[in-house]
C-alpha positions as CSV (number, residue, x, y, z in Angstrom):
1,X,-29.0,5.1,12.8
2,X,-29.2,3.9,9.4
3,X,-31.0,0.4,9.4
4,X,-31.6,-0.4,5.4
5,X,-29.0,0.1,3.2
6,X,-29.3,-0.7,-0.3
7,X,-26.6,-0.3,-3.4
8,X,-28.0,-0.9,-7.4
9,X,-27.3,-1.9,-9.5
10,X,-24.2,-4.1,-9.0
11,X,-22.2,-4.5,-11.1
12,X,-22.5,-0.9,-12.5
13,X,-20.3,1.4,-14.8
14,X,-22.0,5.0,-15.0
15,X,-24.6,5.8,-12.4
16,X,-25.4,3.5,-8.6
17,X,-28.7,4.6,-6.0
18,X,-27.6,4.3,-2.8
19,X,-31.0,3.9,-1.0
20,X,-31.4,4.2,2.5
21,X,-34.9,4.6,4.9
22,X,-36.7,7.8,4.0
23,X,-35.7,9.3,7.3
24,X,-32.2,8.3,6.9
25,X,-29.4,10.9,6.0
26,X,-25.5,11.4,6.9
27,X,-22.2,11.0,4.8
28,X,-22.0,8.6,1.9
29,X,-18.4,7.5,0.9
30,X,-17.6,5.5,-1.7
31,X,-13.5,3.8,-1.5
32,X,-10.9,1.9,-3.7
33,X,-9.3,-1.3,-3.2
34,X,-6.8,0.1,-0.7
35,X,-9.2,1.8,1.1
36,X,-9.0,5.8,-0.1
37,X,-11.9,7.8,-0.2
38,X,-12.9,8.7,-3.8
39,X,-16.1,10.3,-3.7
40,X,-18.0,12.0,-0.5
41,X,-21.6,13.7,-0.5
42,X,-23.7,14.4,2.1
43,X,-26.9,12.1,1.2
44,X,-30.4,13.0,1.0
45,X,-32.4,12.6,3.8
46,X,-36.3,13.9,2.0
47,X,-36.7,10.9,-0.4
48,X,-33.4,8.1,0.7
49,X,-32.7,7.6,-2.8
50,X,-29.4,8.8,-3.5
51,X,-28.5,8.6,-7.8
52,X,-24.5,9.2,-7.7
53,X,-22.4,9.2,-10.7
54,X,-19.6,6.8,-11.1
55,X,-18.4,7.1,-15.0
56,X,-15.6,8.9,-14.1
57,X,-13.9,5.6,-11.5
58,X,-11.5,3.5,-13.5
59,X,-13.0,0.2,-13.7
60,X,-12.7,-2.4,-10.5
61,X,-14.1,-2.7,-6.7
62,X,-15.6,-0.4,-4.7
63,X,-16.7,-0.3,-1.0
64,X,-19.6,2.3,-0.2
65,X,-20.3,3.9,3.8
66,X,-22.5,5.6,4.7
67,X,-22.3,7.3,8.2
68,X,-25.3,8.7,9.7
69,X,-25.4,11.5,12.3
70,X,-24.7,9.8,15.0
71,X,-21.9,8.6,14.0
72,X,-23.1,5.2,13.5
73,X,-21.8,3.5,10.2
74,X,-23.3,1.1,7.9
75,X,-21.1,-0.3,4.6
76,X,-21.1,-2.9,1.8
């Protein structure tokens, strides 16, 4: 399951890491204000840093989850 989940920088505008425990992988998806999914990646397990670009999101909120394979689901 994933137990440490950490967003940076915040706010941003071009790039966030999405780090998680270095054993830690599953689905990260980032959604809008009314809940739609806008970006989904499969996360890196080998070094939990995950460097995903966001230039191309109009400006405003975001929520970011991250699912691991268990199923288990961990958001901000």
């Amino acid at each position: 399951n994933v137990r440490l989940l950490h967003i940076y920088p915040n706010p941003a505008s071009d790039r966030i890491t999405v780090s998680l425990e270095e054993d830690q992988s599953g689905v990260i998806v980032i959604l809008d204000h009314m809940g739609r999914e806008v970006y989904v990646t499969d996360s890196e397990a080998n070094e939990g840093l995950n460097h995903i670009d966001i230039g191309y999101l109009p400006r405003g909120m975001y929520m970011v989850r991250v699912t691991d394979k268990t199923g288990r689901v961990r958001g901000t």
